[in-house]
C-alpha positions in Angstrom: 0.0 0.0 0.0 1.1 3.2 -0.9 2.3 6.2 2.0 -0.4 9.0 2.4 0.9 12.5 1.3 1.7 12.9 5.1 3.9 10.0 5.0 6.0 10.0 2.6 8.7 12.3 3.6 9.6 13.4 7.4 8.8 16.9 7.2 5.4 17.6 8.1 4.2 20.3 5.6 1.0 21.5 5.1 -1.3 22.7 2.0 -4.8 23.0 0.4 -5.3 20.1 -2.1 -7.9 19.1 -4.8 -9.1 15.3 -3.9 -10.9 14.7 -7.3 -12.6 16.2 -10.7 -14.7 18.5 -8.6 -11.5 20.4 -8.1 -12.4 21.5 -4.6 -9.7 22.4 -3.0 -9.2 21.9 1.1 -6.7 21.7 3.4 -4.1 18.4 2.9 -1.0 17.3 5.5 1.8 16.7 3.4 5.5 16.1 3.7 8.5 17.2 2.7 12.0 15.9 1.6 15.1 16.5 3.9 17.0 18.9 1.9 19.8 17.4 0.9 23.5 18.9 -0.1 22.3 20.6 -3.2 18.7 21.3 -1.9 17.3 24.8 -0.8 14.4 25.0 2.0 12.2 28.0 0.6 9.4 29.3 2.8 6.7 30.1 1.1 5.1 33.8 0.8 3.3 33.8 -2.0 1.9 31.5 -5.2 0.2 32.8 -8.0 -2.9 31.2 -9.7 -2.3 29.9 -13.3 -5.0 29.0 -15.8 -3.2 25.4 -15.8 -3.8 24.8 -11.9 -7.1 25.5 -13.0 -7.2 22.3 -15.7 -5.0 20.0 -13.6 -7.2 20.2 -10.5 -10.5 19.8 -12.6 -8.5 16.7 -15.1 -9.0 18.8 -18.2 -5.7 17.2 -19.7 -7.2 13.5 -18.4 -3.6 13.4 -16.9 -4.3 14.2 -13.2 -3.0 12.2 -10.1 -5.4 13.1 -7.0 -4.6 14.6 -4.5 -2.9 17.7 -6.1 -1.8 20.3 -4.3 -1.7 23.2 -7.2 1.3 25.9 -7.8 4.3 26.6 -10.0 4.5 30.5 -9.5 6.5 30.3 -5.9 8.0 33.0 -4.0 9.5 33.0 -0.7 12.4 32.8 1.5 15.4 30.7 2.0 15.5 29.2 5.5 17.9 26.3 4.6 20.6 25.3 2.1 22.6 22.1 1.1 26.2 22.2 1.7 26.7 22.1 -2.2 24.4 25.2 -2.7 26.5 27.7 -4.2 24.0 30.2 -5.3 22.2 30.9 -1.9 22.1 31.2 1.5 19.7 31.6 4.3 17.4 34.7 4.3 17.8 35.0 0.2 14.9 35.9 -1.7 14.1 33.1 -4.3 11.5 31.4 -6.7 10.5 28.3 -8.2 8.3 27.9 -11.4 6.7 25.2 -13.5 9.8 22.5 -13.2 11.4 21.0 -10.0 13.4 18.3 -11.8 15.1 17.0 -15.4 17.4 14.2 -16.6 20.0 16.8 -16.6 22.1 14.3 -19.5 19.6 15.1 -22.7 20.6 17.7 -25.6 17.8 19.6 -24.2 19.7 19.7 -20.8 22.7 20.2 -22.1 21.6 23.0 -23.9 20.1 25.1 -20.8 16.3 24.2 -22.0 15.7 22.0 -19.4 11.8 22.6 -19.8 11.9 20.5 -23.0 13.9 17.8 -21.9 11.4 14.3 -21.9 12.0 13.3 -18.2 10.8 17.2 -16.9 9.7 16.6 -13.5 7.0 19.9 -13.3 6.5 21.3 -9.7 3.3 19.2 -8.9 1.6 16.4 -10.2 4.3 14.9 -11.1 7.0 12.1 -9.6 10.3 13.3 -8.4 13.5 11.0 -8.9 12.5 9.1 -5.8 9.3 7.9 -6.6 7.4 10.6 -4.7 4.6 13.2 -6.0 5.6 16.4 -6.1 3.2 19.3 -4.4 3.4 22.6 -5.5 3.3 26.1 -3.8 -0.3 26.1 -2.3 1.4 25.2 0.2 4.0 26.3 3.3 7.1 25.0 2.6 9.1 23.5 -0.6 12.5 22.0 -0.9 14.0 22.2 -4.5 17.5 20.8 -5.9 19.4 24.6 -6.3 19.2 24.2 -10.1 15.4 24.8 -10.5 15.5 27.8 -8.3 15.5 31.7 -9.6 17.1 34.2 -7.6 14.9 37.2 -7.0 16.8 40.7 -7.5 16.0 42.7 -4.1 13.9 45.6 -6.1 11.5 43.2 -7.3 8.3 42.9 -5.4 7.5 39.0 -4.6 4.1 39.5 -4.8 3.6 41.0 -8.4 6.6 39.1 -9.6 5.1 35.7 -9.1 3.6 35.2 -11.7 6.7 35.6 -14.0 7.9 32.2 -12.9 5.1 30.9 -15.7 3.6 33.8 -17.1 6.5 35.9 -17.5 8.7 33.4 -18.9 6.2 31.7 -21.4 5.8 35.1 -23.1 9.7 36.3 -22.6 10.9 32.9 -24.0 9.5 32.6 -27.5 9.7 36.8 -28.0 13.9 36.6 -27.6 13.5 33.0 -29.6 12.0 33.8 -32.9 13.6 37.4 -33.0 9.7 39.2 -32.1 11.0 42.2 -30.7 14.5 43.2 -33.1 14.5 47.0 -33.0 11.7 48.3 -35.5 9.7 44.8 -35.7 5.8 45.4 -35.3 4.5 42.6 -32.7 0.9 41.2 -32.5 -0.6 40.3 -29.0 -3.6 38.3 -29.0 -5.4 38.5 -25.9 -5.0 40.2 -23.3 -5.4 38.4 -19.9 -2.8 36.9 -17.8 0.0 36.1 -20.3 -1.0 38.9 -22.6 -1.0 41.9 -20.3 2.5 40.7 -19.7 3.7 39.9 -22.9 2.6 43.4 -23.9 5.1 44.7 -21.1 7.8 42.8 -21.6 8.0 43.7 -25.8 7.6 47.2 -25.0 10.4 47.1 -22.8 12.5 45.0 -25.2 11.5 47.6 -28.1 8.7 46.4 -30.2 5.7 47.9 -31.5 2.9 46.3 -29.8 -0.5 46.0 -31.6 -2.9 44.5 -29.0 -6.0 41.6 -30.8 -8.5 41.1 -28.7 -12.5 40.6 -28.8 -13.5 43.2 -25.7 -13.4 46.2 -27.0 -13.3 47.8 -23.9 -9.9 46.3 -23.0 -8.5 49.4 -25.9 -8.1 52.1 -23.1 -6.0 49.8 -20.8 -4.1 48.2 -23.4 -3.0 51.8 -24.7 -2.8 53.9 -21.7 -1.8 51.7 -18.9 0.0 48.6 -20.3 1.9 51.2 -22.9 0.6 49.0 -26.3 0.9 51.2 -29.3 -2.7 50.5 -31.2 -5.6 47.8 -30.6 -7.4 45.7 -32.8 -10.5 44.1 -32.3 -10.9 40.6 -34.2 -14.5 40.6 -34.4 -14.3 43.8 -36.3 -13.9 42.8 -39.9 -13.3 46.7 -41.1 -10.1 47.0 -38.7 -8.8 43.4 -39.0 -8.6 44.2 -43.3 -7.3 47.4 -41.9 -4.3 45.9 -40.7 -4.1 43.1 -43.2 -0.1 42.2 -43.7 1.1 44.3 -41.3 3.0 42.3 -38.5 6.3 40.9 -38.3 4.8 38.2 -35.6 2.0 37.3 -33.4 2.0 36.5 -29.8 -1.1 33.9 -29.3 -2.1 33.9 -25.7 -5.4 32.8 -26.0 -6.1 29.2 -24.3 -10.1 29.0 -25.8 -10.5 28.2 -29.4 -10.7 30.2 -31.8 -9.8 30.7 -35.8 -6.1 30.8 -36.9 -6.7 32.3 -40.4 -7.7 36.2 -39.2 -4.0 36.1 -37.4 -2.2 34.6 -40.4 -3.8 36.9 -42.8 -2.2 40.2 -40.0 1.4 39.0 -40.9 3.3 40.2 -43.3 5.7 37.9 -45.7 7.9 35.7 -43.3 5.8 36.6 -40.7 5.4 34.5 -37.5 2.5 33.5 -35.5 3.6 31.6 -32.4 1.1 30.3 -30.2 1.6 30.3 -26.3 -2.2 29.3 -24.9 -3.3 25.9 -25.0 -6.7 25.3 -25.8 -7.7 21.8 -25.3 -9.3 21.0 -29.1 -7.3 20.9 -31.8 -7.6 24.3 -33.7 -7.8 24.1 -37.8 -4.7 25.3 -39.7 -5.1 26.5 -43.0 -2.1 25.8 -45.5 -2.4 27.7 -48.5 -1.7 31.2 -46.7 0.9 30.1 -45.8 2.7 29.1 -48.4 2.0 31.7 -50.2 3.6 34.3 -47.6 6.3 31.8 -46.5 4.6 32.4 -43.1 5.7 30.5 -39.8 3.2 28.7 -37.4 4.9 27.8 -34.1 5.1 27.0 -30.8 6.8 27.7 -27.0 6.2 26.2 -23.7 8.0 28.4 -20.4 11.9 28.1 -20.9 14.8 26.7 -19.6 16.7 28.1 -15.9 19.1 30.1 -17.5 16.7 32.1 -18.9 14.2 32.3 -16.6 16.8 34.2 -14.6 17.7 36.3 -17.2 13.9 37.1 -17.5 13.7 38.0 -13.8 16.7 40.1 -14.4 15.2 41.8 -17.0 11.9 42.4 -15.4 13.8 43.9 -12.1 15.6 46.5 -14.4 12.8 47.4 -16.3 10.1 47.7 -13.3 7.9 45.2 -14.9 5.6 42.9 -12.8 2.3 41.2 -13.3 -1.1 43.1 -12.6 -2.4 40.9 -9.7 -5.2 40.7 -7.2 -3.4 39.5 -3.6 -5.9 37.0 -2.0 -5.9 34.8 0.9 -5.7 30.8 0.6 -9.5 30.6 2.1 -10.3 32.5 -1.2 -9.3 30.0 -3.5 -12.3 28.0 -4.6 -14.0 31.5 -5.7 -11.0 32.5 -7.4 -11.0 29.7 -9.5 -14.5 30.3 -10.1 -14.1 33.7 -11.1 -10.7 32.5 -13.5 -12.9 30.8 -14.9 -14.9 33.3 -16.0 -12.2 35.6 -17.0 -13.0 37.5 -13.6 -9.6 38.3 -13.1 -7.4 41.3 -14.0 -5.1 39.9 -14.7 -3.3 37.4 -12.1 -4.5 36.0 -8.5 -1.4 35.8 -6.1 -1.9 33.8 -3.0 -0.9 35.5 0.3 0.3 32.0 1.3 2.7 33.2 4.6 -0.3 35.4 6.1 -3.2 33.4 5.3 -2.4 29.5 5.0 -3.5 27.7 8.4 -3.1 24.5 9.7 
């Protein structure tokens, strides 16, 4: 018979769990790892809410192992270190995002993209190297092998940086990547939520024109005067979307519902890119023939690797950039998911975990 959460490693942790489709989630006992020589001990402070914890705790992927204790956008405090740990030391400000583990021998490995490699151990719902589930950051306490962990510069706030850990680096990745924001290229944002409020950020800051596609009009006035985007288009408007016909150097797709791929190609110009970031869960139809006749690009990026997670975080400390989140407390957490749900959010929920979580 398999050991309870609770028993499976001697430190007693605690954490608020889903037990089954419903994805309820309530209070869970777990345990923790001893942290071993090239381990950190991070406290936990805060955890942002992705759309994913959303779909793993409810089995939209048909992949879920219950219980799961959600979370892969941690924040906290070091309180204890390996005696291999090079990069940290008690009292340090750190993070940990969507991966706790990888073979660390693959050419993905080798080549600092750890988040691609095919033994990825992701931060919960998953099984570490010992055989053990892994439980994410809905939760007090997380010990982490030193490689999988971000140090946080000191100006960046902890509670609007969170969400960079999966937001922030699943935009910042494939922008750098395909060459989306070289000086004078014209980028496409489509939607503008949790991912897309950042992306727009983030390719501002890294010199881009930003065009923002969205279907709520009423998203226009924050879009352009408080995110910074240069103009906004509105897909369901046929008039602006010929308007702008062949004018984009590459797309950013945020959007995780379906929803018709031809409009975007048709935005790009020759050569142009449209790389898609959401994940809705039906296939969506591709058509060809544009195409090929603009030698256009359809691809694809999922979080990146540790190197360049840091270098995001890095980036987002010099440039002041942080998500636009909504602090909650962990007894909130069922009606936040409700209201994620509904796209109630604007644009990140952010778990007060050290003030709130009780045992």
């Amino acid at each position: 018979m398999s050991k309870s959460p609770e028993e499976e490693h001697p430190q007693q942790a605690f954490g608020w769990a889903a037990r089954d489709p419903s994805g309820v989630l309530s209070p869970l006992k777990i345990s923790r790892r001893v942290n071993g020589d090239n381990d950190i001990t991070l406290k936990i402070l805060f955890c942002g809410i992705c759309h994913s914890d959303l779909h793993a705790i409810k089995n939209d992927w048909g992949n879920s192992v219950y219980p799961i204790v959600p979370g892969h956008e941690i924040v906290g405090v070091v309180t204890e270190v390996g005696r291999n740990v090079a990069k940290f030391k008690v009292g340090d400000k750190a993070g940990v995002g969507c991966m706790v583990g990888s073979c660390g021998s693959c050419d993905s490995c080798a080549q600092d993209l750890e988040n691609y490699c095919p033994k990825i151990i992701l931060t919960y719902n998953a099984v570490y190297h010992d055989g053990t589930t892994t439980y994410g950051g809905y939760s007090d306490k997380l010990v982490v092998e030193e490689h999988f962990v971000v140090r946080f510069p000191a100006n960046l706030p902890l509670d609007g940086a969170a969400p960079l850990l999966c937001a922030g680096i699943t935009v910042y990745s494939p922008i750098k990547y395909y060459g989306l924001c070289d000086p004078g290229k014209h980028l496409g944002v489509v939607g503008l939520g949790g991912l897309g409020h950042v992306a727009v950020k983030f390719a501002k800051a890294l010199g881009a024109k930003v065009t923002v596609i969205s279907t709520s009009p009423n998203k226009q006035k924050e879009a352009i005067e408080i995110l910074g985007a240069d103009s906004f288009l509105v897909s369901r408007n046929a008039e602006q979307m010929q308007a702008a016909m062949g004018t984009m150097d590459g797309i950013l797709d945020t959007v995780s519902a379906a929803h018709p791929l031809l409009p975007l190609i048709g935005l790009l110009k020759n050569h142009g890119k449209l790389v898609m970031v959401g994940a809705p869960d039906k296939p969506l139809e591709l058509p060809v023939f544009p195409l090929i006749m603009g030698r256009k690009l359809v691809g694809g990026s999922g979080i990146g690797g540790m190197k360049e997670t840091q270098e995001m975080i890095d980036f987002a400390a010099k440039h002041n950039i942080t998500a636009d989140i909504e602090v909650i407390s962990m007894d909130y957490v069922n009606t936040a998911m409700e209201r994620l749900a509904k796209g109630d959010v604007k644009y990140r929920f952010v778990i007060d975990v050290a003030n709130t979580l009780t045992t």
